[in-house]
PyMOL Python script that loads the backbone (N, CA, C, O; Angstrom):
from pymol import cmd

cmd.read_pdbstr("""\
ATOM      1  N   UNK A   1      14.982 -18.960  -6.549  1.00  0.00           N
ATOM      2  CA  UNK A   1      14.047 -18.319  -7.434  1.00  0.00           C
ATOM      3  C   UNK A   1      12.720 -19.083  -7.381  1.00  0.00           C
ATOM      4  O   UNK A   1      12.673 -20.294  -7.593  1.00  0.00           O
ATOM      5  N   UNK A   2      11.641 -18.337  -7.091  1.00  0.00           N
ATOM      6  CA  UNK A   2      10.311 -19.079  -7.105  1.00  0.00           C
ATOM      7  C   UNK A   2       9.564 -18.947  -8.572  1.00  0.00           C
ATOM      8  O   UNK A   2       9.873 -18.028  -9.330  1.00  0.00           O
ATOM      9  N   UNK A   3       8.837 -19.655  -8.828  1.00  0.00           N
ATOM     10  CA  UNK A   3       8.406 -19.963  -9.907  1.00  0.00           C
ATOM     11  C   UNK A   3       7.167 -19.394 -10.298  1.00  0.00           C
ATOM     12  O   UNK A   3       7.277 -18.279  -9.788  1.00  0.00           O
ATOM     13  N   UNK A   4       6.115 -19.407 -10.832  1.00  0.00           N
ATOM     14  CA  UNK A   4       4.550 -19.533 -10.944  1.00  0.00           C
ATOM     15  C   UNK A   4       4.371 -20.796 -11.503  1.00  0.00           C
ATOM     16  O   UNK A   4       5.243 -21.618 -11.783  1.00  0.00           O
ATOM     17  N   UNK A   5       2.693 -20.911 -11.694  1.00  0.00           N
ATOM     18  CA  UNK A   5       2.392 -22.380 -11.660  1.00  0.00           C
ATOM     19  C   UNK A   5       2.583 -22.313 -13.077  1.00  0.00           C
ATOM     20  O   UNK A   5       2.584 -23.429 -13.597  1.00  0.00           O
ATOM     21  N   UNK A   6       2.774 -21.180 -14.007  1.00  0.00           N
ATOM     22  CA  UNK A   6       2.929 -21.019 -15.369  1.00  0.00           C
ATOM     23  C   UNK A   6       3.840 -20.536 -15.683  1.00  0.00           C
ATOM     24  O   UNK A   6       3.848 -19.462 -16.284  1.00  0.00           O
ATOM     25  N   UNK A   7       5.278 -21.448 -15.243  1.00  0.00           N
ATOM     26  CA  UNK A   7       6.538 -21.117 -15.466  1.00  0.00           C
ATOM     27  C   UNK A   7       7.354 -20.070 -15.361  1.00  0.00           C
ATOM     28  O   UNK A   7       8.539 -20.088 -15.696  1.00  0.00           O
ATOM     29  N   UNK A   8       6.584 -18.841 -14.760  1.00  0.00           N
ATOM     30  CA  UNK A   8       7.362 -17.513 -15.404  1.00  0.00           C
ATOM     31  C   UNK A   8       8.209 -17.204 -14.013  1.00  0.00           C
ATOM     32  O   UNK A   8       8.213 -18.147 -13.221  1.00  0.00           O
ATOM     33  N   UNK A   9       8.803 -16.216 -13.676  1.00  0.00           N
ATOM     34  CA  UNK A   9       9.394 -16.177 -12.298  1.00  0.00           C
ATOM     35  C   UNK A   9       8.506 -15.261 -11.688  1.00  0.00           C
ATOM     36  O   UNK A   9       7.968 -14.366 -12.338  1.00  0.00           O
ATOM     37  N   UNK A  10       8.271 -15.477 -10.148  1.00  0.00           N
ATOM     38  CA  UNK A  10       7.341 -14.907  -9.593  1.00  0.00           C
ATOM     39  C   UNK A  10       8.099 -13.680  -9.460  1.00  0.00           C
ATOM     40  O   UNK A  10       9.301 -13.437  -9.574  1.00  0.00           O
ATOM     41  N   UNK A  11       6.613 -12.636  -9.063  1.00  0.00           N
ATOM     42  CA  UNK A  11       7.593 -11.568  -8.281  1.00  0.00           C
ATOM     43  C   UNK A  11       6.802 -11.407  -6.991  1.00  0.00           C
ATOM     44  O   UNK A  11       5.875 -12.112  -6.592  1.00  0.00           O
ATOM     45  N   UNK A  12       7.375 -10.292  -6.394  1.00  0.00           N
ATOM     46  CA  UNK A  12       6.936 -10.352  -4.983  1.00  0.00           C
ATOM     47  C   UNK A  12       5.933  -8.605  -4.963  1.00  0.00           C
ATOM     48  O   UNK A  12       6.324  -7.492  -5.313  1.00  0.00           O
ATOM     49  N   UNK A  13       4.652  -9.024  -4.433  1.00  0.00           N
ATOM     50  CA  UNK A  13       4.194  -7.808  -4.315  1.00  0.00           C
ATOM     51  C   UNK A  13       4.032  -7.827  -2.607  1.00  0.00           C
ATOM     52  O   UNK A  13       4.370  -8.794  -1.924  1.00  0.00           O
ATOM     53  N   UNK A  14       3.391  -6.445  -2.007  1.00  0.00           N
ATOM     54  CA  UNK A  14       3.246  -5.992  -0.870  1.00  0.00           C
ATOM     55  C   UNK A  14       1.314  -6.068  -0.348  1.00  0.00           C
ATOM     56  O   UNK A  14       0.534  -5.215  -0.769  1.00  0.00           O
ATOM     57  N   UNK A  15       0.928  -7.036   0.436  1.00  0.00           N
ATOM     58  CA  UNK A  15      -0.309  -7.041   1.142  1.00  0.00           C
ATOM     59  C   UNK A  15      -0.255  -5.510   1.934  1.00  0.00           C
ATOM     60  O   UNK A  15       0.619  -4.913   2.562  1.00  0.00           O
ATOM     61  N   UNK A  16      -1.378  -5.275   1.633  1.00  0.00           N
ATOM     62  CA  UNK A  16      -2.081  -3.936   3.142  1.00  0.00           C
ATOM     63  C   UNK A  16      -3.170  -4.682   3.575  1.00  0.00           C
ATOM     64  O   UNK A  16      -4.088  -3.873   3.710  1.00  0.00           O
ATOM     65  N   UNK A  17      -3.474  -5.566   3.804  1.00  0.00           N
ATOM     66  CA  UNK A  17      -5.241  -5.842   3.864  1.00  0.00           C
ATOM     67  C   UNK A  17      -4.451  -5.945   5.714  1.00  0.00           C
ATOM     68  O   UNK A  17      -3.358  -6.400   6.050  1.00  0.00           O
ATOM     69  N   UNK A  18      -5.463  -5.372   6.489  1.00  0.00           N
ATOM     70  CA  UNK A  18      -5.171  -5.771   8.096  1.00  0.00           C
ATOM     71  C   UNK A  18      -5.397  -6.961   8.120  1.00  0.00           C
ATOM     72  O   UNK A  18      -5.357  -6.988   9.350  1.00  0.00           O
ATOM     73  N   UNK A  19      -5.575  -7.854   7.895  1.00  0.00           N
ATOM     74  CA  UNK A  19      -4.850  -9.523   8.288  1.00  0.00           C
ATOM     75  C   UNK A  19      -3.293  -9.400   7.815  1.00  0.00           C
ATOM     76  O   UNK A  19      -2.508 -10.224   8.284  1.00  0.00           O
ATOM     77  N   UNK A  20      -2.983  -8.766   7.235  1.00  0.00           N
ATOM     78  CA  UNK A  20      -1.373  -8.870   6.493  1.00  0.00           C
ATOM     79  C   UNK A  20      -0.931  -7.814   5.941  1.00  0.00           C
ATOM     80  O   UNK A  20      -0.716  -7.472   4.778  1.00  0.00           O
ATOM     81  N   UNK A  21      -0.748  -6.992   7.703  1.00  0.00           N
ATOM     82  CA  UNK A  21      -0.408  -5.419   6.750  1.00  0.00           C
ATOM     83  C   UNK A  21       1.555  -5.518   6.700  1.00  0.00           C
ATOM     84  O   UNK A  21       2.441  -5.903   7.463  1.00  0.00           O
ATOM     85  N   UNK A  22       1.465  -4.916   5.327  1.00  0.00           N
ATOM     86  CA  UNK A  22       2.929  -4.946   5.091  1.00  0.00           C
ATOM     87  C   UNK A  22       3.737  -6.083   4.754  1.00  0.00           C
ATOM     88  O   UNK A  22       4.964  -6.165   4.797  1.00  0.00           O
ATOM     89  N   UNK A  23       2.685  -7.168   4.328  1.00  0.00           N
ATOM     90  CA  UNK A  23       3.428  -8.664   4.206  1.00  0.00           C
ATOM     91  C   UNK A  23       4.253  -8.768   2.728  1.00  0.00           C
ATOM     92  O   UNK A  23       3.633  -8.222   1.815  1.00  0.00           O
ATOM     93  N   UNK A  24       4.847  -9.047   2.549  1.00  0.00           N
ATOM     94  CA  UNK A  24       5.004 -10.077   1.476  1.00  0.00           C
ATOM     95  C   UNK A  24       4.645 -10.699   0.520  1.00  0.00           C
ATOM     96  O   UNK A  24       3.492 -10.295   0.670  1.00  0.00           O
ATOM     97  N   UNK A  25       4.578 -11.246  -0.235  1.00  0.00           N
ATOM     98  CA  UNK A  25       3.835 -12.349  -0.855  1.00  0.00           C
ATOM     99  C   UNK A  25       4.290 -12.149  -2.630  1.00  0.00           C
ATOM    100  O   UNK A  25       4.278 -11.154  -3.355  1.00  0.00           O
ATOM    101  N   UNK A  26       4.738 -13.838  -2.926  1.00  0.00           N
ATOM    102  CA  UNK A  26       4.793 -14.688  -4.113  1.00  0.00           C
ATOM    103  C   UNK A  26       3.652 -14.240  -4.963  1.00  0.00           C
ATOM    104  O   UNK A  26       2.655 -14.082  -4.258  1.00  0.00           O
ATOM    105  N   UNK A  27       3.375 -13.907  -6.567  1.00  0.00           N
ATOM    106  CA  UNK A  27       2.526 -14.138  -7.464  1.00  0.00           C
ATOM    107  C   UNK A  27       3.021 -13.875  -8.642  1.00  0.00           C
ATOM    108  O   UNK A  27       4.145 -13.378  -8.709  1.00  0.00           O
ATOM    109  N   UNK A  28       2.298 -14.148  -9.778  1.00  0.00           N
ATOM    110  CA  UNK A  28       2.653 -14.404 -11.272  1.00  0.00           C
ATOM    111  C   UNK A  28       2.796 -13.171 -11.764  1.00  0.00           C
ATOM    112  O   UNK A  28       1.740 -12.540 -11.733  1.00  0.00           O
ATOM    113  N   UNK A  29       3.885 -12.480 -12.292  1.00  0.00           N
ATOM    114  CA  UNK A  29       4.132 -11.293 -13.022  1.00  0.00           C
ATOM    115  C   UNK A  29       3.259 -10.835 -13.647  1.00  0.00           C
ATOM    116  O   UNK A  29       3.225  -9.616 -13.815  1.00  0.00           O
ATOM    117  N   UNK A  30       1.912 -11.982 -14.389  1.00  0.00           N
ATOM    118  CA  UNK A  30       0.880 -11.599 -15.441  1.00  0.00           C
ATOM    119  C   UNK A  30      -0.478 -11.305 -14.979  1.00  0.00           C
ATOM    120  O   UNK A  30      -1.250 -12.179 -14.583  1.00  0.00           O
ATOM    121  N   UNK A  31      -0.870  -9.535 -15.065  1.00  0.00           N
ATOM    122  CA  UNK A  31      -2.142  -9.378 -14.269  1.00  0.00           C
ATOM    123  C   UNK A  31      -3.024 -10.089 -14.661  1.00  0.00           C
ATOM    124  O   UNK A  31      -3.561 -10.403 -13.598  1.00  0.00           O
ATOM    125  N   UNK A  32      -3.681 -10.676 -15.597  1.00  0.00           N
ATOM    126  CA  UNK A  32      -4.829 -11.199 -15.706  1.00  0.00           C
ATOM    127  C   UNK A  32      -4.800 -12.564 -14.749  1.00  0.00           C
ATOM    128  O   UNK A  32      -5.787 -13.020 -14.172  1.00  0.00           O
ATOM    129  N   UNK A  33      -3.533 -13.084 -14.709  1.00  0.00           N
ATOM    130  CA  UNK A  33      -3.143 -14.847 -14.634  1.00  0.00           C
ATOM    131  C   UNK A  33      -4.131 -14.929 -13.097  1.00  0.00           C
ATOM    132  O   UNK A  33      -4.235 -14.058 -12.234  1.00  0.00           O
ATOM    133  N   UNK A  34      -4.876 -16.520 -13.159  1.00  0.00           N
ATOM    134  CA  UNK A  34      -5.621 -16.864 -12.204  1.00  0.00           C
ATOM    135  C   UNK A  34      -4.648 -17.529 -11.257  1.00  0.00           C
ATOM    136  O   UNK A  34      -5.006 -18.148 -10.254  1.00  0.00           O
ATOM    137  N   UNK A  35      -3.383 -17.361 -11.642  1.00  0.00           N
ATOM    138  CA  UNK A  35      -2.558 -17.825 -10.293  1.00  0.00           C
ATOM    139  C   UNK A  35      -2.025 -16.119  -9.453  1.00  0.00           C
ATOM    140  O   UNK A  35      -0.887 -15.678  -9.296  1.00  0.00           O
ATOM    141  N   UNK A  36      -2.726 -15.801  -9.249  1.00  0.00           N
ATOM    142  CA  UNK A  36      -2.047 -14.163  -8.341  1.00  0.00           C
ATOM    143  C   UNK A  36      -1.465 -14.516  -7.197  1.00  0.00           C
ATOM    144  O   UNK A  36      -0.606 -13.676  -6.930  1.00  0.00           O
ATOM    145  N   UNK A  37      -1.525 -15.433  -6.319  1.00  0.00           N
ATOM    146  CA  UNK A  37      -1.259 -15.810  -5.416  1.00  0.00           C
ATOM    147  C   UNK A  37      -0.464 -17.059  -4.682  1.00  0.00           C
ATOM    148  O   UNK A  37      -0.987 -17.990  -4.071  1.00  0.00           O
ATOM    149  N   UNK A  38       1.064 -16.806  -4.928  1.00  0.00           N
ATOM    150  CA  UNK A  38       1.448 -18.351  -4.812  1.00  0.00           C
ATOM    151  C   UNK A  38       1.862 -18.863  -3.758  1.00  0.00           C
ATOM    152  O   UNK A  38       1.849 -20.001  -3.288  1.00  0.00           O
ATOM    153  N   UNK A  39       2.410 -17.413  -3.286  1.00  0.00           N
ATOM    154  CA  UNK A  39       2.879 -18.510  -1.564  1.00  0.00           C
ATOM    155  C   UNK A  39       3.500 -16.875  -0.676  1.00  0.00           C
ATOM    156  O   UNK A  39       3.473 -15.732  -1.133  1.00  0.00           O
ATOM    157  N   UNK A  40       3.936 -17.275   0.476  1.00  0.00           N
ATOM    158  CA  UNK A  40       4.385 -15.534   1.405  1.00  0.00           C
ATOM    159  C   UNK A  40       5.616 -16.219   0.849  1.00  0.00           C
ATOM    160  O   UNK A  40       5.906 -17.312   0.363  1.00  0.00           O
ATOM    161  N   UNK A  41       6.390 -14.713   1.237  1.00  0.00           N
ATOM    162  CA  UNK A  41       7.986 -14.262   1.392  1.00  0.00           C
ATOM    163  C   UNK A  41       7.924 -14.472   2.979  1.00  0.00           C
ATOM    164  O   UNK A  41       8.103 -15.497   3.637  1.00  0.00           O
ATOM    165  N   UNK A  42       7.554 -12.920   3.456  1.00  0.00           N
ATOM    166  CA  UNK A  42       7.773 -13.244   4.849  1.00  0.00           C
ATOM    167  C   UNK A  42       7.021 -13.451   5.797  1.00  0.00           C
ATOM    168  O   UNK A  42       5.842 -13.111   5.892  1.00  0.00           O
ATOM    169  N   UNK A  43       8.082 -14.393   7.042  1.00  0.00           N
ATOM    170  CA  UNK A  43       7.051 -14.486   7.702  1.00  0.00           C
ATOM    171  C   UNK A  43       6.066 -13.923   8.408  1.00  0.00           C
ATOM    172  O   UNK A  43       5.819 -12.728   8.243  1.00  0.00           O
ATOM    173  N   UNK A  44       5.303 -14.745   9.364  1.00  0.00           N
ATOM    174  CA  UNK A  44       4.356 -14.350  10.053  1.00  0.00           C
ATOM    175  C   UNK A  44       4.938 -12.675  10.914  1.00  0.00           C
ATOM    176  O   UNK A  44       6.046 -12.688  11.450  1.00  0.00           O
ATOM    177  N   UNK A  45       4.319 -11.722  10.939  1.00  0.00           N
ATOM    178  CA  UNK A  45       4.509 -10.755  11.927  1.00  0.00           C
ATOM    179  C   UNK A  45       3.594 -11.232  13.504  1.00  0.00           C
ATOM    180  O   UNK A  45       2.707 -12.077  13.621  1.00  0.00           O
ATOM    181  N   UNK A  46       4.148 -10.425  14.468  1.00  0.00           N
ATOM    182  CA  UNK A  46       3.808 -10.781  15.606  1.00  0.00           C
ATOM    183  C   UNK A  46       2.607  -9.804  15.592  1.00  0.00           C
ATOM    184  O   UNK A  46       2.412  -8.830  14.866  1.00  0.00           O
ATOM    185  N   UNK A  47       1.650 -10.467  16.860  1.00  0.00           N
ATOM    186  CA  UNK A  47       0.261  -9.466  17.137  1.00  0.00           C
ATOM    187  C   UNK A  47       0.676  -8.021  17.591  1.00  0.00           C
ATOM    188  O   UNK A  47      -0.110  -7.083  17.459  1.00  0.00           O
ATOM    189  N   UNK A  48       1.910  -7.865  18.121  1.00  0.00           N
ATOM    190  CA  UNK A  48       1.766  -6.309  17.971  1.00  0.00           C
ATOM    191  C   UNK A  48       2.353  -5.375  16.304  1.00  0.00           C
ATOM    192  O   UNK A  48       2.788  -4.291  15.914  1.00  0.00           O
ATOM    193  N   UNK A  49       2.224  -5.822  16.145  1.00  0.00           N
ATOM    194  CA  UNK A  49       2.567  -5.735  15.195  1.00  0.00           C
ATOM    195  C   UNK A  49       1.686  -5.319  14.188  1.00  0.00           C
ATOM    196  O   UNK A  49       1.638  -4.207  13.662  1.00  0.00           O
ATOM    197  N   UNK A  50       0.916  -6.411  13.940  1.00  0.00           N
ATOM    198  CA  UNK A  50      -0.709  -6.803  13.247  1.00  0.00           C
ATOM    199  C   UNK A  50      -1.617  -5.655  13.346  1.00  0.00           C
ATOM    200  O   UNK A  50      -2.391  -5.287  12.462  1.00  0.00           O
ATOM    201  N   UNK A  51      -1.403  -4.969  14.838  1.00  0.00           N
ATOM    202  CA  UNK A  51      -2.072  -3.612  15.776  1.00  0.00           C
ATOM    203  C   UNK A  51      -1.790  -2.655  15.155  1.00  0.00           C
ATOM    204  O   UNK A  51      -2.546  -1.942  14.495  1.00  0.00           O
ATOM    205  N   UNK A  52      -0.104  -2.510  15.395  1.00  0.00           N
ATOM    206  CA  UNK A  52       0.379  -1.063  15.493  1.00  0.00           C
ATOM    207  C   UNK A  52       0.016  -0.755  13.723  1.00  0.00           C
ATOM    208  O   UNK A  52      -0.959  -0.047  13.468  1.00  0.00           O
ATOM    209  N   UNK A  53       0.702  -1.224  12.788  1.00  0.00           N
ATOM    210  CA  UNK A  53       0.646  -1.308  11.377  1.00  0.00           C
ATOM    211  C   UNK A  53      -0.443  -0.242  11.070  1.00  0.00           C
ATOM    212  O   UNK A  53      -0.184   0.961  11.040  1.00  0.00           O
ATOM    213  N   UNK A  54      -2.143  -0.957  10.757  1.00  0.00           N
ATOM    214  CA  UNK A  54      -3.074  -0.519  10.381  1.00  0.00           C
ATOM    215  C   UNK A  54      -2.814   1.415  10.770  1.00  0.00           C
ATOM    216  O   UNK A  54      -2.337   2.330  10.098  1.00  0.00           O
ATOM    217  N   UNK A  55      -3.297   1.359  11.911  1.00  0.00           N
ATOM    218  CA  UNK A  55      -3.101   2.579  12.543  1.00  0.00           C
ATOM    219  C   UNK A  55      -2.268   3.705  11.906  1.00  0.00           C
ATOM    220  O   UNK A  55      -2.697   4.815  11.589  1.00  0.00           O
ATOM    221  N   UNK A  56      -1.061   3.266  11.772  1.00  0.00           N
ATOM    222  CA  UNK A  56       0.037   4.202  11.145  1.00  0.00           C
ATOM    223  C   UNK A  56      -0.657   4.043   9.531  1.00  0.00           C
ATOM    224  O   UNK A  56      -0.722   5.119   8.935  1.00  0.00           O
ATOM    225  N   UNK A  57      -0.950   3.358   9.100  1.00  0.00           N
ATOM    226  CA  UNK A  57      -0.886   3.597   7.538  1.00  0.00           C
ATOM    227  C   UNK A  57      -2.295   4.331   7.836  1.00  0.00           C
ATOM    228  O   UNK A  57      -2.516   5.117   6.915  1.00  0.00           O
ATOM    229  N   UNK A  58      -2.998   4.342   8.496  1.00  0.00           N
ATOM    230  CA  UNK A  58      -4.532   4.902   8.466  1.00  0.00           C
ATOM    231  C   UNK A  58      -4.359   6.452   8.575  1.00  0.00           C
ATOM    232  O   UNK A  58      -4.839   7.184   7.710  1.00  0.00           O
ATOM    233  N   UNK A  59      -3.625   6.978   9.714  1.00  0.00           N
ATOM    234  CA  UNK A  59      -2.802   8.126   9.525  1.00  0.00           C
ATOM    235  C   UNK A  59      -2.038   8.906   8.682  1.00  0.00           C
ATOM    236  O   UNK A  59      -2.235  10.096   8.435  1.00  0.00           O
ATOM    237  N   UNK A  60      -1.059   8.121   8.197  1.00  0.00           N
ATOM    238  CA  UNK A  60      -0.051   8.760   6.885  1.00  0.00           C
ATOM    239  C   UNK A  60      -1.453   8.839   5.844  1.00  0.00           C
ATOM    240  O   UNK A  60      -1.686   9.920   5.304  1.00  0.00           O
ATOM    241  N   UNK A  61      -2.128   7.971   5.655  1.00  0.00           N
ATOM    242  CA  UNK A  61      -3.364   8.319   4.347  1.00  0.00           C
ATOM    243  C   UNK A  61      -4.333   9.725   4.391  1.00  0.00           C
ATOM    244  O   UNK A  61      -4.757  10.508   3.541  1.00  0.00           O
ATOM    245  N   UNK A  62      -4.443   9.588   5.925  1.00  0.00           N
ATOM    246  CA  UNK A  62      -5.462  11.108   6.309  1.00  0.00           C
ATOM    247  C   UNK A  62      -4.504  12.213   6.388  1.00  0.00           C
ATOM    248  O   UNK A  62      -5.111  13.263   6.182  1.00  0.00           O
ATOM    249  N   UNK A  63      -3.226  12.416   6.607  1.00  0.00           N
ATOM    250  CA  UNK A  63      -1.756  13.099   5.962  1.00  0.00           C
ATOM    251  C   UNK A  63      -2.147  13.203   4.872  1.00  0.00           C
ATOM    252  O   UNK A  63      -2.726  14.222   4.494  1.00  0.00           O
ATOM    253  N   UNK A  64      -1.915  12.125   4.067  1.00  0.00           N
ATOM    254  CA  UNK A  64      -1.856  12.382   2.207  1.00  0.00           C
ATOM    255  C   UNK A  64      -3.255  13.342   1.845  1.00  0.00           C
ATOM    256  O   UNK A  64      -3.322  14.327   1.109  1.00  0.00           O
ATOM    257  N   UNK A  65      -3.980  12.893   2.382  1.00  0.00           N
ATOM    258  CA  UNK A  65      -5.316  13.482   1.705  1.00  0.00           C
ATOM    259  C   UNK A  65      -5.224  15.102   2.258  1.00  0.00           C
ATOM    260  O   UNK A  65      -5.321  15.962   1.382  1.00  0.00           O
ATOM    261  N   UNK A  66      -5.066  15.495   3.488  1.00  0.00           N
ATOM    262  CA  UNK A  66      -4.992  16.715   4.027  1.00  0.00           C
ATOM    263  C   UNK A  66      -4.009  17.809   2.972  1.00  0.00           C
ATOM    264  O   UNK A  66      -4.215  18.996   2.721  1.00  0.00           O
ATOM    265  N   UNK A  67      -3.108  17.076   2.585  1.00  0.00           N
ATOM    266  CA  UNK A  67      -2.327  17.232   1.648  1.00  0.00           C
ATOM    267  C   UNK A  67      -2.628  17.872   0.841  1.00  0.00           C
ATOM    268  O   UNK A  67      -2.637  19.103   0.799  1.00  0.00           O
ATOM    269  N   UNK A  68      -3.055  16.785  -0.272  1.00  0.00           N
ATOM    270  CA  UNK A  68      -4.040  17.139  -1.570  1.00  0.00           C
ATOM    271  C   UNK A  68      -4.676  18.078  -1.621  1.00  0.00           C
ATOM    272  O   UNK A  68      -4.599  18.817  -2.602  1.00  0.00           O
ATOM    273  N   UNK A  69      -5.724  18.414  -0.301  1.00  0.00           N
ATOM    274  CA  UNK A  69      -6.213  19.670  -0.156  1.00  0.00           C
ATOM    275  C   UNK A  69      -5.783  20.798   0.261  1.00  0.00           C
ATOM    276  O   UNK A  69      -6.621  21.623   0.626  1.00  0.00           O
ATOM    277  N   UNK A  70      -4.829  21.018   0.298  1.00  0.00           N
ATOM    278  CA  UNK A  70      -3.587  21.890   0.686  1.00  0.00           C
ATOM    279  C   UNK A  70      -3.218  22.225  -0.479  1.00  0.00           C
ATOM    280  O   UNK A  70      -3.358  23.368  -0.914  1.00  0.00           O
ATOM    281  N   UNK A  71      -2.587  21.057  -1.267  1.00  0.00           N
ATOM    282  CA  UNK A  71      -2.036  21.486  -2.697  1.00  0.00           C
ATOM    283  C   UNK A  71      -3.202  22.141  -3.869  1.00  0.00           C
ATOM    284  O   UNK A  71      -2.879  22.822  -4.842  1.00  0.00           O
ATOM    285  N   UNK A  72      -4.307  21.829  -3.579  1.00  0.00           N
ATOM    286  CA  UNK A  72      -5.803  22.257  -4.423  1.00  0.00           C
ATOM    287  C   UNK A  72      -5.954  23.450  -3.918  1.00  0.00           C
ATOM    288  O   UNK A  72      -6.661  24.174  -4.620  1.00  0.00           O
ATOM    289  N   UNK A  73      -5.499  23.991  -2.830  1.00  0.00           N
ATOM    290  CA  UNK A  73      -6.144  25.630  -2.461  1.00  0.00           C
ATOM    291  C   UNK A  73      -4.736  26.634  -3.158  1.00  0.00           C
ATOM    292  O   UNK A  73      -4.631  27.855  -3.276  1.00  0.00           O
ATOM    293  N   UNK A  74      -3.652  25.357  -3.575  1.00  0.00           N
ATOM    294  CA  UNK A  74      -2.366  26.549  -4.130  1.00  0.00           C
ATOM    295  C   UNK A  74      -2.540  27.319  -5.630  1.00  0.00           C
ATOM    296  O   UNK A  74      -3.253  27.026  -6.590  1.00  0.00           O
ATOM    297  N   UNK A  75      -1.873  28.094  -5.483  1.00  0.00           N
ATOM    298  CA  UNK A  75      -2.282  28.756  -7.318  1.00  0.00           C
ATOM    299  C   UNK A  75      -0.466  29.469  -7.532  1.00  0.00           C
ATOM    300  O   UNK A  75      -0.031  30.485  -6.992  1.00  0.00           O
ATOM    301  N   UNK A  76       0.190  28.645  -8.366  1.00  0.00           N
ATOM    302  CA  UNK A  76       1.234  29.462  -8.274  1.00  0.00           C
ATOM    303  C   UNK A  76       2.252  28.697  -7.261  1.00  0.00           C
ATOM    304  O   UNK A  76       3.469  28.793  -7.415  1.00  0.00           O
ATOM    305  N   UNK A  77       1.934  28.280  -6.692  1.00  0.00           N
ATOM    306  CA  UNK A  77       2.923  28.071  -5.548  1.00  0.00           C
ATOM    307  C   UNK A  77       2.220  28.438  -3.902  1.00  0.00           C
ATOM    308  O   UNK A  77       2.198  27.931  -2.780  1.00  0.00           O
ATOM    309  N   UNK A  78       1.714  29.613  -4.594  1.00  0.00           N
ATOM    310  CA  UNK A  78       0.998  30.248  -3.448  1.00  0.00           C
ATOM    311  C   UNK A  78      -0.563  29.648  -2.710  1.00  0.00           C
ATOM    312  O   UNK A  78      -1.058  28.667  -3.264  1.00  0.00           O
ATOM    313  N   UNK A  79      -1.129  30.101  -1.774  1.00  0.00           N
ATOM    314  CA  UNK A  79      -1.742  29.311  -0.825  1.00  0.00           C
ATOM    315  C   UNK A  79      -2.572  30.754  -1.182  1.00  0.00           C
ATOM    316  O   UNK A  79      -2.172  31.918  -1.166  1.00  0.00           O
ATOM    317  N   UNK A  80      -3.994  30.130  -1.533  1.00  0.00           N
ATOM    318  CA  UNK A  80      -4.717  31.513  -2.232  1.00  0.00           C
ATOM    319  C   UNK A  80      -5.889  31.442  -0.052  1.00  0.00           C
ATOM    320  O   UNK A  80      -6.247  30.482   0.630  1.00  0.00           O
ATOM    321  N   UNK A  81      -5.991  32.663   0.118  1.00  0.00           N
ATOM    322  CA  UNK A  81      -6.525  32.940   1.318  1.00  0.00           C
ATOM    323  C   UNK A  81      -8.093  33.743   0.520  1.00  0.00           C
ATOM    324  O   UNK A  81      -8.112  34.536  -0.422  1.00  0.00           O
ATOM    325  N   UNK A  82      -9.153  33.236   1.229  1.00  0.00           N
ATOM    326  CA  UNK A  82     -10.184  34.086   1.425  1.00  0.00           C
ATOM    327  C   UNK A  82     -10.801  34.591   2.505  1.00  0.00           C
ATOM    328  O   UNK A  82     -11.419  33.848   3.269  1.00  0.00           O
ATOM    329  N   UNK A  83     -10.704  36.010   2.715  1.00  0.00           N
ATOM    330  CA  UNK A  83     -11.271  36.747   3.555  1.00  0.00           C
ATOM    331  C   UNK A  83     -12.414  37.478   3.766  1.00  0.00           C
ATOM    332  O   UNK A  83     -12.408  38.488   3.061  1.00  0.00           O
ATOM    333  N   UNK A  84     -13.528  37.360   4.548  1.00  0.00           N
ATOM    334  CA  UNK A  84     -14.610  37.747   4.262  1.00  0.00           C
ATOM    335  C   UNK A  84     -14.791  39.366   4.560  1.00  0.00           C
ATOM    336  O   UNK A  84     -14.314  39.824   5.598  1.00  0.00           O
ATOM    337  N   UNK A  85     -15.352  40.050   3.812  1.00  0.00           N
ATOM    338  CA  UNK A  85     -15.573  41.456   4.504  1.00  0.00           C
ATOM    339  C   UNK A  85     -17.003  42.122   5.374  1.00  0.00           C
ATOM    340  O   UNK A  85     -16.964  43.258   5.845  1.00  0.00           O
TER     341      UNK A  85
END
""", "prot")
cmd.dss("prot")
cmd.show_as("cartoon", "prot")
cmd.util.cbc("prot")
cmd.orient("prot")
């Protein structure tokens, strides 16, 4: 069990930043606390790795959003069409 520097038990959140996509990482359960950052879980990923990552999440996001606008043109369920005359 890892700790914080203010006793409490850490938990583990998830990095996206491309230096550390998909990492790991130790910090203090308490959002305000100036300790956010205490140490990684896991380790280092390899450089292909580091590559491939970004890419795919950059994709699934332009997915999500295509999405959204998909779900904003529905009314009902339905997929409202405009046709010009």
């Amino acid at each position: 069990m890892v700790r914080c520097w203010c006793s409490k038990q850490a938990i583990t959140r998830t990095s996206w930043t491309s230096a550390n996509p998909g990492r790991r990482f130790y910090c203090c359960p308490d959002e305000g606390s100036s300790y956010r950052w205490i140490g990684l879980y896991d380790p280092e990923m390899c450089a292909r790795s580091r590559m491939i990552i970004p890419g795919l999440l950059r994709g699934r996001n332009e997915l999500e959003e295509r999405l959204e606008v998909a779900i904003a043109l529905t009314y009902d369920g339905r997929v409202l069409c405009f046709v010009e005359m």
